[in-house]
Steps between C-alpha positions, in 0.01 A plus 500: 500500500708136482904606433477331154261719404745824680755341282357448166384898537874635644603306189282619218599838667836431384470350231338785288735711723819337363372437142407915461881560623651224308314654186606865602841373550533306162328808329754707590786294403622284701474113534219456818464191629445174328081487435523131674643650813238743584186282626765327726639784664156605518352228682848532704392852612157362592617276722779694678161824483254302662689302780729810606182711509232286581178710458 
């Protein structure tokens, strides 16, 4: 499997990941983080997933 495609999984991963706790989060009360910032730190946590683990 190429690393983009190790990448583009790690960060769909997070993506849902991070939207389902920014939801619970906001649900709850309190403020979350901004709805732009999410795909970024998701594709962040890709990245830093996929080279620090390699599989």
């Amino acid at each position: 499997m190429s690393d983009v495609k190790k990448v583009a999984g790690y960060a769909l991963f997070f993506l849902v990941l991070f939207s389902a706790i920014n939801a619970l989060v906001r649900h709850l009360g309190g403020d979350g983080l901004p709805w732009i910032a999410i795909p970024f730190a998701a594709v962040a946590m890709g990245v830093i997933v996929a080279v620090n683990f390699s599989i």
